[in-house]
C-alpha positions, -999 to +999 in steps of 0.1 A: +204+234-374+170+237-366+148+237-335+110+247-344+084+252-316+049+263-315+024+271-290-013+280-295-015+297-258-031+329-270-035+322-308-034+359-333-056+349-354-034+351-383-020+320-402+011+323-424-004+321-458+011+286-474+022+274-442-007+270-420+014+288-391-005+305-368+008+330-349+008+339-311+003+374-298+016+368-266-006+400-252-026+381-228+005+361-210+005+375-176+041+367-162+047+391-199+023+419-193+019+421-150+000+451-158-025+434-180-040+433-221-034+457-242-017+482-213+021+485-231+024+519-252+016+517-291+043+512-312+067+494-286+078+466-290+061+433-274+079+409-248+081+375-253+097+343-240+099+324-267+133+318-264+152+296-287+187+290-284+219+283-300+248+272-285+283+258-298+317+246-282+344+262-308+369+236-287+351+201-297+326+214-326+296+206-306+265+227-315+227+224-306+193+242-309+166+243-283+133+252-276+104+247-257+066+261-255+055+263-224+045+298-208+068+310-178+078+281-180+099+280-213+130+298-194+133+271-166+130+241-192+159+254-211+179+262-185+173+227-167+186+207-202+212+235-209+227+228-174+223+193-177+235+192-214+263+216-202+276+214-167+267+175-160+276+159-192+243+141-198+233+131-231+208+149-251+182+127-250+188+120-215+188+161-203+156+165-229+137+137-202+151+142-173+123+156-144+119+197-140+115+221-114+093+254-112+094+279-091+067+312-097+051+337-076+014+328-066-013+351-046+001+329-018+040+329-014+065+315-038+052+276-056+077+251-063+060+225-088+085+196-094+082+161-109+089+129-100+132+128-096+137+163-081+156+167-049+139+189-029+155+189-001+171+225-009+138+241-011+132+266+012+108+257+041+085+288+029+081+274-005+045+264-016+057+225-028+035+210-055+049+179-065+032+164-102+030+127-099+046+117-132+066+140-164+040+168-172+033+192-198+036+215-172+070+217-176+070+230-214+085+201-240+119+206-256+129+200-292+163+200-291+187+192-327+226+190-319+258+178-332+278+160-308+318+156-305+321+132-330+300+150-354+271+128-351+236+141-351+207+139-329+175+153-326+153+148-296+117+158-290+098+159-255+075+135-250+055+151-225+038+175-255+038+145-281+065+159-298+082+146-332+118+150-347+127+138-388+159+138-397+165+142-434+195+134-450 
């Protein structure tokens, strides 16, 4: 199973010879390096949040990959699917479009950025609210591949990056 994403944030300089990949450095991300470019010791190794998953249910043989670009806010878009995916049961293509929610520091207080869908009525009262009128690529863009229950597979991109899947057989 694979899940591929790519984001040209903060872009190397460096493509992968054949594959016209080019790498991130992921240096100049501030929710990565709060102290700023270039400030983490030679030699160590560098953060990221690039963080694709894997995830598989040894009881029913269900499996998936996911992704997403999307900054700080790559966590909170796989966490939203993966809950959705896992704890409500929705379908993949269903978690993959359902709205997102944000919450990140700003210079003033806490900002929840939502879109369209999201109850807010939990939010504290001393949350910043910025709600987005309509899906947003905001909110990263998952590309998710799984294998459901029946053994069935299904791979979904987000449409709020133009995403793509191809399934080859």
């Amino acid at each position: 199973m694979v899940s591929v994403t790519m984001s040209m944030g903060y872009g190397a300089g460096v493509i992968v010879p054949s594959l016209g990949i080019n790498c991130n450095n992921s240096l100049g991300e501030p929710e990565l390096n709060p102290g700023g470019f270039l400030t983490a010791p030679a030699g160590s190794r560098l953060i990221s949040n690039m963080a694709p998953m894997l995830a598989w249910n040894q009881d029913d043989g269900q499996a998936l990959a996911i992704g997403s670009p999307g900054a700080s806010r790559i966590t909170t878009a796989i966490a939203q699917t993966w809950t959705r995916i896992a704890l409500e049961q929705m379908s993949f293509e269903d978690a993959v479009c359902a709205p997102r929610l944000h919450i990140e520091p700003s210079p003033d207080g806490h900002r929840a950025q939502f879109e369209p869908g999201i109850d807010t009525s939990l939010l504290q009262d001393t949350l910043i609210k910025r709600p987005f009128e309509s899906l947003d690529m905001y909110f990263g863009a998952i590309k998710l591949t799984a294998l459901d229950r029946r053994g069935e597979f299904h791979a979904v991109a987000d449409q709020r990056r133009q995403g793509a899947v191809e399934i080859v057989e």
